[in-house]
N, C-alpha and C positions, 0 to 999 in steps of 0.2 A: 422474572429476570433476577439474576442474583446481580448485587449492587458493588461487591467484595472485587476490590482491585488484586491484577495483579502481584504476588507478593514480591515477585523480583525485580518487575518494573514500573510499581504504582499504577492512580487511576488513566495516566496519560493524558490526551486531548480530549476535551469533552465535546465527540462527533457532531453538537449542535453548534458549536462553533465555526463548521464550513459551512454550514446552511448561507448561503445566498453568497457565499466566495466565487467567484469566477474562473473556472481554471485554465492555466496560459500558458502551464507547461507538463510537462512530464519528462523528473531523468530516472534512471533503474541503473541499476547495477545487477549484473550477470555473475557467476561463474564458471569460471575457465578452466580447463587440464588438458593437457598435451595437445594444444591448438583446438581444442571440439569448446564451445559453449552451449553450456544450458539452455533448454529455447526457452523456461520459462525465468523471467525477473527473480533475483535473490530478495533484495525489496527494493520501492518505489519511493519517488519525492516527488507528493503535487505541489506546483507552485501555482499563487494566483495573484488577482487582479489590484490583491490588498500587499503585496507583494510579502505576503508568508511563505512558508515550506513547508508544507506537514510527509513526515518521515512515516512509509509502513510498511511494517516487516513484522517477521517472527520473533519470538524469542526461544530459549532455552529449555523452557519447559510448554512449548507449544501455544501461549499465548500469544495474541495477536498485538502488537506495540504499533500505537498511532500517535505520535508527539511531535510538537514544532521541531524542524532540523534542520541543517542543510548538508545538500550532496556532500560526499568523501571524496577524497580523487582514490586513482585503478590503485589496491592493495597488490600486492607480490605476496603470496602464499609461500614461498620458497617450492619443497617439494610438494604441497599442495595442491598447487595451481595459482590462480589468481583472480580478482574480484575487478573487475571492466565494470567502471560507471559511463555512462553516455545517454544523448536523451534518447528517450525511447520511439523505437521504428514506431513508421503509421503500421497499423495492426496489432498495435497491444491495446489490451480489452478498457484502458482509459482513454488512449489519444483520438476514438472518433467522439470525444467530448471538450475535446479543446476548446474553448470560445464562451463555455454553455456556462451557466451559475449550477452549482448544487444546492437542488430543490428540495432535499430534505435526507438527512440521514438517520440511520437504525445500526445498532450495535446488537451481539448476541453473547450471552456470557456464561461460564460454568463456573463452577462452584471450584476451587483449589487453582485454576486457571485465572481467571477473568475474561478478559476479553478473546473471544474467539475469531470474529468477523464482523464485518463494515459493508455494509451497502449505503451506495452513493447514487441516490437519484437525480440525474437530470431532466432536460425538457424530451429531449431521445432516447431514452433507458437508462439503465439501472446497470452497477460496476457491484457485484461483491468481491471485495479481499477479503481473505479467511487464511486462518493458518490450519492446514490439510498436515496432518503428520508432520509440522515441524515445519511444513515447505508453506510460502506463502503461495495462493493461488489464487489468477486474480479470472471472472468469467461476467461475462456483461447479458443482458438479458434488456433485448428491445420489447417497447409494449405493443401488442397486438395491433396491426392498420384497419 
């Protein structure tokens, strides 16, 4: 694992910090243009039991940014579109973990980058966020019954 923080947005949160946080919320933020939204999150804000925020999204040069935050309200993009924050529907890949503690995190990193991806284990699966080409993308992986 390369150790080297991002150089645009530092080392950020250090992922062993949500270990045994309890998470109690989830808000996202979307992007919008001409009425249609994105089905996936722009980025995410878990909140938990210790009542933190951890902010996670992309960056600019594809790094993956995990830091204490909290939510923005909805941007106006002008001719753009616009950025709709709200909490996030049942069926995004973190909220059937509402309730649960995180049992253990892993980060994955490159070299000129830093951080690329977050896996979040719970007592019912596993959440990675990764930054996919720029786009954050988040896919849950339950463990075997």
């Amino acid at each position: 694992m390369n150790d080297r923080p991002c150089s645009a947005h530092g080392p950020g949160l250090d992922p062993a910090a949500l270990v045994g946080r309890r998470l109690t919320g989830v808000v996202a933020s979307w992007y919008a243009y001409e009425g249609e939204r994105a089905p996936e999150p722009v980025v995410v804000w878990l909140r938990d039991d210790r009542g933190g925020c951890t902010f996670v999204g992309t960056g600019s040069d594809w790094c993956l940014i995990v830091e204490d935050g909290q939510p923005h309200t909805d941007l106006d993009l002008g001719e753009w579109g616009r950025l709709d924050v709200r909490p996030a529907p049942t069926g995004t890949p973190l909220t059937p973990y509402l309730g649960q503690p995180v049992l253990a995190a892993r980060e994955e990193r490159t070299p000129g980058t830093g951080r690329t991806a977050l896996e979040l284990d719970f007592p019912t699966g596993t959440v990675r966020c990764e930054s996919w080409q720029g786009d954050l993308l988040l896919t849950t992986r339950r463990p075997p019954r």
